[in-house]
C-alpha positions as CSV (number, residue, x, y, z in Angstrom):
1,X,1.0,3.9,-7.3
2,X,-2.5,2.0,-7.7
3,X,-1.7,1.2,-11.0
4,X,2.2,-0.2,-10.3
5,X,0.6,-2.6,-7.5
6,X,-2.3,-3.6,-9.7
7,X,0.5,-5.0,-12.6
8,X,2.7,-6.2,-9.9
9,X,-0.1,-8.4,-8.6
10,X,-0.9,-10.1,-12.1
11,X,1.1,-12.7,-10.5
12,X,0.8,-13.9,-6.6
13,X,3.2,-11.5,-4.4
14,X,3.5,-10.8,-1.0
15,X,2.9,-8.0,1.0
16,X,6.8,-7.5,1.6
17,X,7.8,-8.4,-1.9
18,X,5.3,-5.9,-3.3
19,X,6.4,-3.4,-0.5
20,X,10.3,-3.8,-2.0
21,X,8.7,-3.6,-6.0
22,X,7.1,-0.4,-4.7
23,X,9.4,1.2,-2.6
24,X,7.2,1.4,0.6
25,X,7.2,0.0,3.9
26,X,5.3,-2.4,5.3
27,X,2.6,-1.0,6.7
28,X,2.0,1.4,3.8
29,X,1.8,-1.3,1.4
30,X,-0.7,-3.4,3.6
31,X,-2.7,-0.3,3.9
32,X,-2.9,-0.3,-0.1
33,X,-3.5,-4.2,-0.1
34,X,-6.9,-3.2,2.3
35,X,-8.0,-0.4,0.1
36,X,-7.3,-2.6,-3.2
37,X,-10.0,-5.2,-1.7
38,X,-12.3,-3.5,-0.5
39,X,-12.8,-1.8,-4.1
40,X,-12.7,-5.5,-5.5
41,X,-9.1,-5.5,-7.3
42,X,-7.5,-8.1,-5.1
43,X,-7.8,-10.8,-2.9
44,X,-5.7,-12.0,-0.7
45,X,-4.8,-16.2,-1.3
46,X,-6.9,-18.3,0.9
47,X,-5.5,-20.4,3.9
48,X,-2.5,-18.5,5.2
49,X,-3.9,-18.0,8.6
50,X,-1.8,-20.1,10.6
51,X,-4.3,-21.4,12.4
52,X,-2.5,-25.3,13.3
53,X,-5.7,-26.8,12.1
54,X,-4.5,-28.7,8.5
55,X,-1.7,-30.8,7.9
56,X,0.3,-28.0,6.3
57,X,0.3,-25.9,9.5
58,X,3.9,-26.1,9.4
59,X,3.9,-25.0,5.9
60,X,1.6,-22.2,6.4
61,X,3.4,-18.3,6.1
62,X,0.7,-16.8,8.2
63,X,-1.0,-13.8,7.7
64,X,1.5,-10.9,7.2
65,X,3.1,-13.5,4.5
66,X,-0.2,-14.3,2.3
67,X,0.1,-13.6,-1.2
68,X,-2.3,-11.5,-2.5
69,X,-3.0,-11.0,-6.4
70,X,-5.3,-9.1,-8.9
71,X,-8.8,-9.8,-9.4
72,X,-10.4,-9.9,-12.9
73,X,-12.7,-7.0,-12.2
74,X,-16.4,-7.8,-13.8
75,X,-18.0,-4.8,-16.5
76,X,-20.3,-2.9,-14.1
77,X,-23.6,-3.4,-14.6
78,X,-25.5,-0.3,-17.7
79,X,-27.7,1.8,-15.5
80,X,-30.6,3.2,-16.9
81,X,-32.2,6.3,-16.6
82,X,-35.3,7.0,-14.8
């Protein structure tokens, strides 16, 4: 499922649209979204808060609308051995 939503998110998607590519609800596929990022996969497109402060506040899809894609994911780092 991991995998799916990883190619799915080569290109900007929302939550919802990626919920109907996958065959989830909502709330499942947000859930995936929050573990995707915090392992460093994704990232979530910035300024879609909502927040009335810029001039495209009435542009803005607010947060359950962000599009989220992939993130190039860096080579770790060789560890060494002691």
């Amino acid at each position: 499922m991991m995998a799916k939503a990883l190619d799915l998110l080569a290109s900007p998607r929302t939550p919802r649209e990626l919920a109907g590519a996958l065959g989830l609800s909502l709330e499942a596929t947000l859930l995936l979204l929050q573990q995707l990022e915090r392992k460093g996969y994704v990232q979530p497109l910035p300024c879609a808060t909502r927040c009335g402060a810029c001039a495209f506040r009435n542009l803005c899809p607010g947060p359950s609308e962000t599009p989220w894609v992939r993130v190039s994911v860096k080579q770790p780092a060789p560890r060494f051995s002691p």
